[in-house]
One Martini backbone bead per residue (centre of mass of N, CA, C, O) as a GRO file, in nm:
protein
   66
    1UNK     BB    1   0.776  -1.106   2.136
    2UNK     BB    2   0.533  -0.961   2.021
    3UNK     BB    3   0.352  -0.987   1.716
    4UNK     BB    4   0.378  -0.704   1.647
    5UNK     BB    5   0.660  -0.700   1.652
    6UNK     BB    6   0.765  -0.904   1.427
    7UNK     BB    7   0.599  -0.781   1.174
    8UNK     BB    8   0.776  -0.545   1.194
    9UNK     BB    9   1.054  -0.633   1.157
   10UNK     BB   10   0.999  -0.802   0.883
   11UNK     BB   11   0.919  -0.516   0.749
   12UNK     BB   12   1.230  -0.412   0.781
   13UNK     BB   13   1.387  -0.646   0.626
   14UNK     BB   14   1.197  -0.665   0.355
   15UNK     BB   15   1.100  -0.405   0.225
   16UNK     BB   16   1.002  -0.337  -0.052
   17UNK     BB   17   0.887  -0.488  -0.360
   18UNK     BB   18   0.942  -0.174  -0.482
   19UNK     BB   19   1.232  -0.065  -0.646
   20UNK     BB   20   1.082   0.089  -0.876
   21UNK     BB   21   1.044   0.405  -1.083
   22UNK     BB   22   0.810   0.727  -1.145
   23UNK     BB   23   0.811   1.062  -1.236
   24UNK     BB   24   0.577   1.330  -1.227
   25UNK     BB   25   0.625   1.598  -1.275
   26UNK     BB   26   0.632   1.884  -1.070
   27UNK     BB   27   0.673   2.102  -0.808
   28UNK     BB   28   0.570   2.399  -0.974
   29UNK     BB   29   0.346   2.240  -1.150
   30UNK     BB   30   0.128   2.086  -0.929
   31UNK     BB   31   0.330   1.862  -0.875
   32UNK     BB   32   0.468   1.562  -0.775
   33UNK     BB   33   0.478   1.171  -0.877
   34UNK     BB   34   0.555   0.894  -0.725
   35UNK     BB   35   0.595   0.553  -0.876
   36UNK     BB   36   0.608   0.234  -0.726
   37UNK     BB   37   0.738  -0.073  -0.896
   38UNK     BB   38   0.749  -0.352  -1.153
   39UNK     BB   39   0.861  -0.375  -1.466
   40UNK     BB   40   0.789  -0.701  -1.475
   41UNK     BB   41   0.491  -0.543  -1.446
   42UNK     BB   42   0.322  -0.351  -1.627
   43UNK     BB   43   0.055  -0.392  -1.565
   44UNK     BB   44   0.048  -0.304  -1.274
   45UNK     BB   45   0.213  -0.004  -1.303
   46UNK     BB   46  -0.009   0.094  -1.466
   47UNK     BB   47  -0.223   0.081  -1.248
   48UNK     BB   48  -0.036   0.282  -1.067
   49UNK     BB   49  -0.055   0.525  -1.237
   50UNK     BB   50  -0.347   0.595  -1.272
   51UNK     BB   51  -0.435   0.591  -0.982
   52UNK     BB   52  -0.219   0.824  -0.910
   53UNK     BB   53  -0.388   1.036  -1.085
   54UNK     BB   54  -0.627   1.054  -0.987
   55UNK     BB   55  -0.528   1.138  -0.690
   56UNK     BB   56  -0.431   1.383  -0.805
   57UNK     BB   57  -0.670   1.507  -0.914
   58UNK     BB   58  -0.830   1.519  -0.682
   59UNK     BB   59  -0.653   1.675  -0.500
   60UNK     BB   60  -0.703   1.930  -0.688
   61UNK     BB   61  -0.981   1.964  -0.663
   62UNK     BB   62  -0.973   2.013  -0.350
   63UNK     BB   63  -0.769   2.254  -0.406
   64UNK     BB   64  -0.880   2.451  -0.627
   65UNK     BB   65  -0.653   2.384  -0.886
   66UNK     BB   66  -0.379   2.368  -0.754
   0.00000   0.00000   0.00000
């Protein structure tokens, strides 16, 4: 196997690193958004959904507010 062969399997056989998730929103209100982490990592998932609010935010003002 050529090496992007490789890394692709390996990426395939190790799965994501992040099991835990939280989903906000509703799909007819504005859409939902889940958001993947690590519970044991508070810190870090926090910012993962800053982040994520933030990005739904972004998109709903490029979206006209719908």
């Amino acid at each position: 196997m050529t090496e992007p062969q490789l890394i692709t399997v390996k990426k395939i056989l190790e799965g994501s690193p992040f099991q835990d998730s939280i989903e906000i929103g509703t799909p007819g209100k504005g859409g939902a958004i889940k958001i993947y982490g690590d519970f044991a990592d508070p810190v870090g998932f926090e910012a993962r959904i800053h982040e994520a609010v933030r990005l739904r935010k972004m998109t709903s003002d490029l979206m006209g507010g719908v």
